[in-house]
Each structure stands twice: as structure tokens, then as C-alpha cells.
N, C-alpha and C positions, 0 to 999 in steps of 0.2 A: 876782550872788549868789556869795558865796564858797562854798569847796566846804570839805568836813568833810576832815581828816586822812587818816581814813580811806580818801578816794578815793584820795589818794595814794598810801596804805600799800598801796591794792589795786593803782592802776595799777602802781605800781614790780614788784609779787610780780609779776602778769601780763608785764609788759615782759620780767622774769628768767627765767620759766620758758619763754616764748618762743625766749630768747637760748640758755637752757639744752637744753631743744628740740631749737634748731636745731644746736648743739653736737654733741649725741647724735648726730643724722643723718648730720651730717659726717664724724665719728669711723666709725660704722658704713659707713659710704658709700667712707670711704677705704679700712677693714679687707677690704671687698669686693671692691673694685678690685684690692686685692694680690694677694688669693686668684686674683682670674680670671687677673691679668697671669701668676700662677706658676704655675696647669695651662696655659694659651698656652705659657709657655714648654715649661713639662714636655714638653704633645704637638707644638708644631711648631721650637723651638729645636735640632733636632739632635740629639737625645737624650745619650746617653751617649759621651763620649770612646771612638776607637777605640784599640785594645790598640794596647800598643807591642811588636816583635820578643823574645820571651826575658822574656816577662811572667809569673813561679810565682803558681798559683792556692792562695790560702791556705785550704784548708779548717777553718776553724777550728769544730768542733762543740759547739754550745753550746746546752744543756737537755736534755729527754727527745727521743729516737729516737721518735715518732710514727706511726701512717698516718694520724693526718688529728689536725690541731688545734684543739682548743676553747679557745683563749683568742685572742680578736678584736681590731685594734689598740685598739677603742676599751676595751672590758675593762682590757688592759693599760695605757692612758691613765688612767682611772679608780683604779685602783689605784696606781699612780704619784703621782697628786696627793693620794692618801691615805694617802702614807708605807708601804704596805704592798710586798711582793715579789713579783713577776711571776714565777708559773709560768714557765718559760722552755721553749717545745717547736721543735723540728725536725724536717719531716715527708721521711719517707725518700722518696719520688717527688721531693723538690728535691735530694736529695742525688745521688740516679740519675741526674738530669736534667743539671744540675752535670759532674758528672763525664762522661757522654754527651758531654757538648754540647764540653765542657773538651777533651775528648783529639781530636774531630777541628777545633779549633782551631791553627790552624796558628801564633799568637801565643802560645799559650801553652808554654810548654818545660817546664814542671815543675809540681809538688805538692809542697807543705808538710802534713803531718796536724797539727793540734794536737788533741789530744783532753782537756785540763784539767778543761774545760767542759761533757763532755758525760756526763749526769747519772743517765741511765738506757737501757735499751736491749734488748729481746729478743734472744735466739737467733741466730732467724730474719735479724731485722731485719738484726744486726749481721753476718751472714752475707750477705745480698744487697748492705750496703755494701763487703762484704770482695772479692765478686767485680766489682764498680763499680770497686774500686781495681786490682785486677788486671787489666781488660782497659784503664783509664786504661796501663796501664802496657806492656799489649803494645801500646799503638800509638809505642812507643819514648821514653816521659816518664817519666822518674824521679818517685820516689814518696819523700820523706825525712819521718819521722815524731818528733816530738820531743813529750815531756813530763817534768812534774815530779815525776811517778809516775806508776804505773799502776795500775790495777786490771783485773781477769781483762776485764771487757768492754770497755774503753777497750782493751786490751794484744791483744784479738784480731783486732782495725782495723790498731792503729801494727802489727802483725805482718807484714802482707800490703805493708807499703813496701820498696822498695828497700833504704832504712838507717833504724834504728832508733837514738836517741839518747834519753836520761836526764840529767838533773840530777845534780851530781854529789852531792847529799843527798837524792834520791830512790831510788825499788824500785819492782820489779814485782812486785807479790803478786796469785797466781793461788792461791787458795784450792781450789776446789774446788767441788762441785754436793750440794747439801742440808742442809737446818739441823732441829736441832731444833725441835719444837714444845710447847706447853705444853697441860695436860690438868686439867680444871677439874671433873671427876665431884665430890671428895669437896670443895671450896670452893663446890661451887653446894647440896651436900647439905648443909653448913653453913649457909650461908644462907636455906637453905628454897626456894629455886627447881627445878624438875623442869622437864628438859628432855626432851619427847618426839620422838622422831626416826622419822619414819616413811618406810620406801625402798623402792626395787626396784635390787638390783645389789649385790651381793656385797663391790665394790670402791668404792661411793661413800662413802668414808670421809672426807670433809672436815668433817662435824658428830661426829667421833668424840669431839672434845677436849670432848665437853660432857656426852657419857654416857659416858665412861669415865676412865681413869687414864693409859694406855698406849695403843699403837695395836693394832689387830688383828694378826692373824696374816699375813691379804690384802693389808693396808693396809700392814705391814710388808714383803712380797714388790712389791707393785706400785711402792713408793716408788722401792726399793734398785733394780729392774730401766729404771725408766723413767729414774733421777740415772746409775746407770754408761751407758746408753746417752745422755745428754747429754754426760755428761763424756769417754767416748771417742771421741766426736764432737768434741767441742773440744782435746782433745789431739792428735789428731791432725791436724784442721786445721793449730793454731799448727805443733807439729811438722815439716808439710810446707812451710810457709809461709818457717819460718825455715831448713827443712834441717837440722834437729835431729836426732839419732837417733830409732829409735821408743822412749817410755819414759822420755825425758829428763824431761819435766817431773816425772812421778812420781815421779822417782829424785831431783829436786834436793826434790822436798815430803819426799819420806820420809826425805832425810840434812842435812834442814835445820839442823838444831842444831849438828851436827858441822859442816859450810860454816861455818854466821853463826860460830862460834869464831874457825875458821880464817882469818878474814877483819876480825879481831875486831869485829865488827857492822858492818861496813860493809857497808851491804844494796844499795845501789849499785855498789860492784863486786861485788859475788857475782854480780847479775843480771847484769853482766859477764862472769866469769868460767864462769857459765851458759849464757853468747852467746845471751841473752835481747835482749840491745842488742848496738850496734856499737861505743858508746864513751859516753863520758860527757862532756856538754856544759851551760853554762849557755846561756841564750838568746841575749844579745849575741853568745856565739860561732857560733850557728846562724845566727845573721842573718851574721855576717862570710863565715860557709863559703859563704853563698846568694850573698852578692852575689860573690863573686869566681869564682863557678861561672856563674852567669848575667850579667843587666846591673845596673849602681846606678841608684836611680830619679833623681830631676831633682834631690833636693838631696845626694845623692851621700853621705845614711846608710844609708841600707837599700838593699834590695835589690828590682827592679824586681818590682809583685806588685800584686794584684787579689783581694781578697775576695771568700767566700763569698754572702753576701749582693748584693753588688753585679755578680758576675757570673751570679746564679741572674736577675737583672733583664735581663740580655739575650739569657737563653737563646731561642731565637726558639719562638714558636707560633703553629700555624693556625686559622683561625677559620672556615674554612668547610673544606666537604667532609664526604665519607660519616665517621663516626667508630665507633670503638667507646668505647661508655659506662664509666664507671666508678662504681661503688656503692661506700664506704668502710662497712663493716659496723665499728665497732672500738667495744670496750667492753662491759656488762653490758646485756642484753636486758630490757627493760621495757617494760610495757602502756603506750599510748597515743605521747605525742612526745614525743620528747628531740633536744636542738639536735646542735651537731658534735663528734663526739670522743665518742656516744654512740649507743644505737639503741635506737629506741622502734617498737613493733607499728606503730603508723600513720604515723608520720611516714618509717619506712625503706619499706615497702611503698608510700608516695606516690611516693618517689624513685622505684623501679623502676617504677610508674605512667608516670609523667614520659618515662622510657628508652625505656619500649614505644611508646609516643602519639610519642614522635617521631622524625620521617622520617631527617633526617639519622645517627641512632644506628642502627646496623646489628647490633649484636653490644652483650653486653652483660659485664662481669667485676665480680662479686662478690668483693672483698677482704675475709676475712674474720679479724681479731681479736679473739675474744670469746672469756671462759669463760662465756656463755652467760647463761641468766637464765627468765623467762617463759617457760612451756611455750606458751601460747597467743599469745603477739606474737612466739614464732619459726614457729607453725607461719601464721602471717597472713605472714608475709614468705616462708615457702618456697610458701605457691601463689601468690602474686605473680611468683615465679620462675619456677612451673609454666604462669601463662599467660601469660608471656611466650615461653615455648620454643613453645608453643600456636600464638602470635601470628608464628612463622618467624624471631623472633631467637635466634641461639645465647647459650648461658650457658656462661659458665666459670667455676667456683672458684679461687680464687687463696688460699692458706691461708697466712697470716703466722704469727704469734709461736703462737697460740693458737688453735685451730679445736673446740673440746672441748663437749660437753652440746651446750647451744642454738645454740652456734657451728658444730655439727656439722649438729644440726636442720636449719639453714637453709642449708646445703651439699648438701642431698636432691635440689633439683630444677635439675640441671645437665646440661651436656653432657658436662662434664670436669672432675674434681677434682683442682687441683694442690699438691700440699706442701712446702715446704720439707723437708730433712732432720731436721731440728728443730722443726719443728711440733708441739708439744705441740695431740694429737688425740684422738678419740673423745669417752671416758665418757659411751658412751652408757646411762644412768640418770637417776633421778628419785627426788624426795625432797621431803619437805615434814615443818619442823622446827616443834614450839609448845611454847615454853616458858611452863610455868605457875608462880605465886608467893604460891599459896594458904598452904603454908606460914611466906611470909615475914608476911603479913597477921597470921596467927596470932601472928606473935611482936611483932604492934606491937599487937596488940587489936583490929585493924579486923575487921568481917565484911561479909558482905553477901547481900542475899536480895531475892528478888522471885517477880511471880505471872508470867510467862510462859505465853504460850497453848498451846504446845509446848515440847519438850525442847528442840528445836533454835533458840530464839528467843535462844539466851542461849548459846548450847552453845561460843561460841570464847572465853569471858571468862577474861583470862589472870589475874584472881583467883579462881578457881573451876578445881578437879581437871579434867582431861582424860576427858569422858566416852566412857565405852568403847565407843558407839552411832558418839560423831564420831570416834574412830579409825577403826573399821571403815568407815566412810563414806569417810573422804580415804584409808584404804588401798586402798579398793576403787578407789577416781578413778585414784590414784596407777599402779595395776597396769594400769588401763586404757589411762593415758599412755603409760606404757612399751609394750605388747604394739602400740598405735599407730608408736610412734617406731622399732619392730624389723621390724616391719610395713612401713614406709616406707620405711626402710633398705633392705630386702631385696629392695625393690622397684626401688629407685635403684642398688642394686649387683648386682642380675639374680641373685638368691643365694633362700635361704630366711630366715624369722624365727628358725629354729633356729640355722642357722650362723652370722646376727648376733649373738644372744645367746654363743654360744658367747664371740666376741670384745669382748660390750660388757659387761654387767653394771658397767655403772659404773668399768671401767679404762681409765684416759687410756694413750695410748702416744705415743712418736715420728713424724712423717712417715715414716719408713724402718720403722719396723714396723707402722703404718699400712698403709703398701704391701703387705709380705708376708703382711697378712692379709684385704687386697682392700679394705678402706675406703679408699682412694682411689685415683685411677687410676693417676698416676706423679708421680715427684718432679720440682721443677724452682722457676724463679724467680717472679715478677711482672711479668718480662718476658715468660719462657715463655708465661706467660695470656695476654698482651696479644696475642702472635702465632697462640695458639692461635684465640681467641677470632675476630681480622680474618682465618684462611684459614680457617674455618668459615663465614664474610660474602663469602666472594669479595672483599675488600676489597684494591687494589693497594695496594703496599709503603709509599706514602707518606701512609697514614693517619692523619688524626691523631686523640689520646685526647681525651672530654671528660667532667670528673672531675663528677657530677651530683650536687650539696652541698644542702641546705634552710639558708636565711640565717634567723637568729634574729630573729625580732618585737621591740620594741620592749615589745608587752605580755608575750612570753616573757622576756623579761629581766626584767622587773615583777614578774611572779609568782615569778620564782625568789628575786630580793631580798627579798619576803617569806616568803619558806619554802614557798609553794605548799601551803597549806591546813593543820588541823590534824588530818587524820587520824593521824596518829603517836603521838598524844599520851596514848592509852593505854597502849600497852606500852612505851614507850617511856621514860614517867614509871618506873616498877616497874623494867625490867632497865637504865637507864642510870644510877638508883641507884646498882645492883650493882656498874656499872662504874667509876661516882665512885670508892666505896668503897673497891675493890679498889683503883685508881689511888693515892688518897691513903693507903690504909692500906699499902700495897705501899711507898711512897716514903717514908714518913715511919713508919710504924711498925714495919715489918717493914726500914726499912734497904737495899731494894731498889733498885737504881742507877735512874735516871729512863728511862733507853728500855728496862728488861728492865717497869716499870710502866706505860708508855705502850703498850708490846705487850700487853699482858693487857688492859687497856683497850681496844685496837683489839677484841681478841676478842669483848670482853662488848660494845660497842658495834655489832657485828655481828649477835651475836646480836637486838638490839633491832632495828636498819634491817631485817634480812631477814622478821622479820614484821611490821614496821609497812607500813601501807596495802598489806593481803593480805588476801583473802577466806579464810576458813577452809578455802577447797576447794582452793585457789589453788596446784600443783605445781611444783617448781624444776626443771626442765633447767640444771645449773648445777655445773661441774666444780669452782668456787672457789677454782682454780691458775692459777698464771704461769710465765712463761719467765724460768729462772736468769738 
């Protein structure tokens, strides 16, 4: 019997998808193989070439100065094949380490700084790399720093080198500490938005630019005392660094006009002439001066050297033994979890869970970089600290760029609170901000009404007046938070709530004035913690840290690519408006250059995020400052 076409037409597809199939598999199968043959090699191939004699270690820094990074290789991978730009971060414990590991390396002879690259960077931060590079240097390795300019926080790194070099069409422009800000009272009365600002603290002035014109009187005093106590903290550093006079830098900012003549704009040798640098060099010639100071490497153009990266890969670490923990507290304080490079009520108080529950961690160090955030997910992470000290592990603060509000909060139950010099601290205060846009309604014809069982069933509707029932209600919460957090204070610093308050009402200060007014114990590094923290454990010398991280879900990543719900989308509709508005009217109507209207924007945009997904009752511990 003959068979119909069809059979044909079927066997042939079948025969193909068979062959195709089997294709697939092969393909997959050999993809696999590769992979495993190159972790084989990775782990038992020998790892990494040993240095060769008179190898300079090129610190080249590249992104934001970090304590702890949120963007993941695979993040960064994903945004890569979508054409978009990789945040670029570096987290200061690799740079410490780095350098540690670098100087009693008997292969390595030297450091290169290049700092082009590196994008952003606290105080603090760049003051813990500054002392990194100085003791790299007293173990007898030169330290040569070059760039194509500088900027005041890249310039306070290349400082602390041996020699310092410049482009010869580059400068070092060291500016100065505080900027204007903008104040949006009569453009929000314009618009018809009222913003209510409800506080406790005299000096919590960071919601000022929304109810008024100008700053206060306090806000004016607290600015000016807390920027000159930065700024002659960093004058002085550089100063010492370079062996400058005292007052040099001041002296070349305040006769700058007369110099840049003098020099007829050549802002590269002024910073010469300033003996800001040592000389002026293009890069080919840095590279010539290395290799002829050290060795040439194998094809005999450059000069013999070993990357950042590549040598933070051999830094050695141990994996077993008694440790002391590490907590990276960094970033704005929020209810529930937040992944790395952030801190959530639950998900940081797990970590510290995690620390206590286990045996090997001995001692525990809080690093904390926050201007704070949530009243109630800082105070859920300071009794996690409280029963951890409970449970016979010591606690030590370790206070980076920002330790301030919530960031302070959570600094309460310790054994020892350490600060930088520059630690921008305290403001201990509280606040909670609702802007209403019943007027702007009014100007488009909307209204709106309902029968509510209660006053209070309706009472936070950011189209509808601010009733003076729920003032009186979140002022009362508000005061209560506070007389709590003075309370606690005063407890952790063996003092009274009276002579807290004296020092907090809501003004940030220095680590150094910090100290003199007893909110924290003593200045010192992230090292200091580390050592404080393993002789309060009986811990011998050869301890090692183990940094205790929460690795992001698969469905945390889910939820964040979708925005993670729509509570926002109320106030956030009405005041991002505003901030459209002001944006585009700013750039296109008013003429305004595009980042003096992208900053007003940031503003009114803030406004929206700080009370979207917040309970009416909901208090800020939250200084809403950085480190110049």
C-alpha cells in the first residue's frame, strides 16, 4: 500500500527536529564542559602568576568610594547588554586591604595613584584611604600620584604621595565646603501646594526650603560652624601632607585672580607654582619616569606593575577561626528589607541575628553610613545590638562618612563608639513632613468628598487641608519619638535626657565635636573598631573579619524591576507634577540651565518619595546631609 505524502512530510519534520535536537544538546553539552574545564582550571591550575622583584602596584580608582556595593556582577552584566551605564563602585575595605597586603609585600616596590576615575567619595572615606597610603609608605615604598586634574577629593588622596604630578592642561581646583541651596516657600504658594512640617529640634532644618524663602537663623549658624570645621580639617590635612605653610591653600583661593593673570591662565602651573604638584607631566612620561625607576615589564614598554583589581584577587583570607563580624549599616533606613548598599528594619537586624547565632563570630562591628531614615527600623536594629551585647558578644561602632539621625539611633547600643574626624554626626531630632495640594485641585476644578465613619478615616488625603486634629496627633507621636531617642541617648552615653538635648535638637556636628560633647567615645579609624572590638573577644592577633552580607533573591530583584507595588501613586501623581512642571518650565521657560532645573526637580521629587508608602503617623529620624 502506498503511503500518502504526508507520511513523508511528517517523517522528514520528525527526522529534523530529532537531528535538531540532538544539535541543541551538543552545543549545550560542549558550552558546559567549557565552563567546568575553566573553574578546574581557575581552582587547581596554579592560580595567579607570582609577582616579579620591583612590581608598582597601580591603584587605579575607579567609581564611587563605597562601604559596601549594590550593584552585582550580574546587574552590571544586564545593563551592559542593554546598552545602558554601569554605576561604577569601590568599596573602601578593598582598598585597605590592597594596600595592607601591598606594603608588607616584599615584590612590590612602589604605588602609582591614579585617581581620574574616581567619582565620588566622603570625608571620612577618603581620609581612611589617606592614612592607607601613608603607612603603605612608611614601610619604605614610594607612593607617585598623577592626574589629569584634580578635584578637592581626588586632590586629598594624590596629596598624601610621595610626588605629585599633573597634566600639563590640567588644575587642581580645591573649592571649598558648602553650596547654596534653593527655597521654594513662594513657588509652592504659587502653585497651591502647602507644605506642613512637623519637628522636634530647633536645628532640623533640612525641610526648610519648602516652608520658607531663606534659612533660619539656627540653620544659618549650624551650617557655617559645621562647613568651617570640615573645611579646616581638610586644609589642614592637605597642608600637612604637602608641607605647605598653614593658610596656603586659603591664601592661593583668596588671590586667585591676581595668580590666574599672573600666569596668564595657565592653571597648571599656578597649581605649580602653589607647589600643589611636583611637576607637570603627560602620562607617557609617567610611565617612562616608572619604568626607569623600577623594572620594564616583558615587552620592555611599560613598566613592571600589577593592577588594582588583579591584586586585591590575591590578597590572601581565612576561612576558618574565631572572627570578628562585620555589619555594613550604609544608606537611608527603611521599614522592612533592602538588598546591599542599603538598610532595611528587617533584613539588617537578621544580619545581626545571623552574627549572634553564630559560634565562630566572637565580637561584632557595626559600620555605620547613614543619614538615617525610619524611626521604628532604626530602633528594631538598635535592640538587635542590645541583645546581642545581652548574648556576651562585644559591639563596636565604627562611624564612617555619616553617622547622623537614624544613623545615630542605631549607634545607641554599643560598647564603643568610634568616629572619624569627620564624621558628620548626631542630629538627634525628628520630623515628619505632608504636603497638601488641596489648593492646586481648586485651580483645575477637581473636588472631592466622602462619608467616612471617622475624622480620621480620610484624615492623611494629600487633596484635602491638613486637619488640625492629625497635626496634633503626629506632633504628639513626633515628641514622643524624640523624648525616646534622648532617653536612649542618655542612657548609652551614661549622661541625662537634659544634657542630650542640650547637644541634639536636631544639629549634626563633626566626629571631633562629637567627642567634645560626649556623643561618642573617641576618634579613630575602621581599623581601630576592628582591633577594639577582637581585644574586648580575647581574640589572638591573628583574627580574621567576616563581612556578614544578605545576597539578593532572585524574587527581590522581581519585585524591584517592577517598582514593588503601587503605593506611591497617590502623592506621588500631584507633587511629581510639580516637579515635572518646575523641571520643564524652569529649562524651557524661565531659561534655566539644565542642572540648575534638574536640582529643583531632585527637590520637588523628594518631596513626593519622602511621603510616599508612609503612614500618617510614620516619624523621620533623618539628617538628609552628606559628606562634602
Amino acid at each position: 500500500m502506498s503511503q500518502s505524502p504526508f507520511s513523508y512530510i511528517r517523517r522528514g519534520f520528525a527526522f529534523f527536529w530529532r537531528a535538531l535536537d540532538a544539535g541543541r544538546r551538543t552545543v549545550l553539552n560542549l558550552i558546559f564542559l567549557i565552563i567546568v574545564l575553566v573553574l578546574l582550571y581557575a581552582m587547581f591550575g596554579g592560580g595567579a602568576k607570582p609577582l616579579q622583584p620591583k612590581t608598582t602596584l597601580v591603584l587605579d580608582l575607579k567609581g564611587q568610594l563605597v562601604e559596601q556595593s549594590s550593584v552585582s556582577a550580574r546587574d552590571a552584566l544586564v545593563t551592559n547588554l542593554r546598552g545602558g551605564e554601569v554605576h561604577k563602585m569601590i568599596q573602601l575595605r578593598d582598598v585597605l586591604s590592597v594596600l595592607e597586603a601591598a606594603a608588607k609585600d616584599p615584590d612590590v616596590g612602589a604605588a602609582v595613584l591614579l585617581t581620574d576615575e574616581l567619582q565620588g567619595a566622603g570625608q571620612a572615606s577618603l581620609r581612611e584611604v589617606a592614612s592607607a597610603i601613608d603607612r603603605f609608605k612608611a614601610s619604605g615604598k614610594p607612593v607617585v600620584a598623577w592626574g589629569s586634574s584634580y578635584d578637592q577629593r581626588q586632590y586629598l588622596l594624590a596629596a598624601h604621595a610621595n610626588e605629585v604630578y599633573l597634566h600639563p592642561m590640567g588644575m587642581v581646583l580645591i573649592e571649598g565646603f558648602g553650596r547654596y541651596r534653593n527655597y521654594y516657600r513662594d513657588a509652592l504658594d504659587k502653585l497651591g501646594v502647602t507644605v506642613n512640617l512637623l519637628r522636634v529640634g530647633t536645628y532640623k532644618s533640612f525641610a526648610e526650603p519648602y516652608i520658607a524663602n531663606g534659612p533660619s537663623q539656627a540653620a544659618s549658624e549650624a551650617d557655617s560652624y559645621l562647613n568651617n570645621a570640615l573645611w579646616a580639617s581638610y586644609t589642614d590635612n592637605v597642608e600637612k601632607a604637602r608641607k605647605l605653610p598653614q593658610g596656603q591653600i586659603m591664601k592661593t583661593i583668596d588671590d586667585l585672580p591676581v595668580q590666574v593673570a599672573a600666569v596668564n591662565g595657565d592653571l597648571a602651573k599656578l597649581s605649580l607654582s602653589a607647589k600643589f604638584v611636583d611637576g607637570l607631566k603627560t602620562k607617557d612620561e609617567l610611565r617612562q619616569m616608572m619604568t626607569k625607576r623600577g623594572a620594564a615589564d616583558q615587552e620592555g614598554k611599560s613598566f613592571r606593575q600589577v593592577s588594582f583589581d588583579d591584586y586585591l584577587a590575591r590578597v590572601p583570607r581565612k576561612h576558618t577561626g574565631d572572627a570578628v563580624g562585620v555589619i555594613v549599616a550604609q544608606g537611608e533606613i527603611s521599614d522592612g528589607s533592602a538588598g546591599p548598599g542599603a538598610i532595611g528594619g528587617d533584613s539588617t537586624s537578621k544580619l545581626i541575628r545571623l552574627a549572634r547565632e553564630d559560634d565562630n563570630i566572637k565580637a561584632l562591628v557595626l559600620r555605620v553610613d547613614s543619614p538615617g531614615g525610619s524611626a521604628f527600623a532604626s530602633e528594631l536594629i538598635r535592640r538587635e545590638l542590645e541583645l546581642t551585647r545581652a548574648a556576651g558578644k562585644p559591639v563596636v561602632v565604627s562611624m564612617g562618612n555619616v553617622a547622623a539621625s537614624g544613623g545615630y539611633w542605631i549607634s545607641m547600643s554599643s560598647d564603643e563608639v568610634i568616629a572619624e574626624p569627620n564624621t558628620i554626626t548626631g542630629s538627634i531630632g525628628v520630623f515628619a513632613i505632608l504636603p497638601t495640594a488641596d489648593k492646586v485641585i481648586d485651580k483645575l476644578g477637581i473636588h472631592t468628598a466622602g462619608q467616612p465613619t471617622t475624622w480620621l478615616g480620610d484624615a492623611g488625603n494629600p487633596l484635602r487641608p491638613l486637619d488640625p486634629r492629625l497635626g496634633q496627633l503626629i506632633q504628639g507621636s513626633i515628641n514622643h519619638i524624640y523624648a525616646e531617642f534622648t532617653t536612649k541617648a542618655a542612657a548609652a552615653r551614661k549622661t541625662t535626657p537634659a544634657k542630650i538635648d542640650e547637644v541634639a535638637q536636631g544639629r549634626v556636628w563633626t566626629g571631633t565635636q562629637a567627642k567634645e560633647r560626649g556623643l561618642v567615645d573617641r576618634l579613630g579609624s575602621y581599623g581601630d573598631a576592628l582591633k577594639s572590638a577582637a581585644t574586648r573577644a580575647k581574640l589572638a592577633p591573628d583574627y580574621r573579619v567576616v563581612y556578614v552580607e544578605r545576597e539578593i533573591s532572585k524574587f527581590d530583584r522581581f519585585v524591584d524591576m517592577l517598582g514593588g507595588g503601587t503605593a506611591k501613586a497617590a502623592m506621588q501623581s500631584v507633587v511629581q507634577e510639580v516637579a515635572t512642571q518646575l523641571k520643564l518650565g524652569a529649562a524651557i521657560t524661565t531659561g534655566l540651565p539644565p542642572s540648575a532645573a534638574s536640582g529643583i526637580a531632585h527637590d520637588m521629587g523628594w518631596l513626593s518619595e519622602v511621603t510616599a508608602q508612609r503612614k500618617p503617623f510614620t516619624a523621620i529620624t533623618h539628617c538628609l546631609c552628606e559628606s562634602p
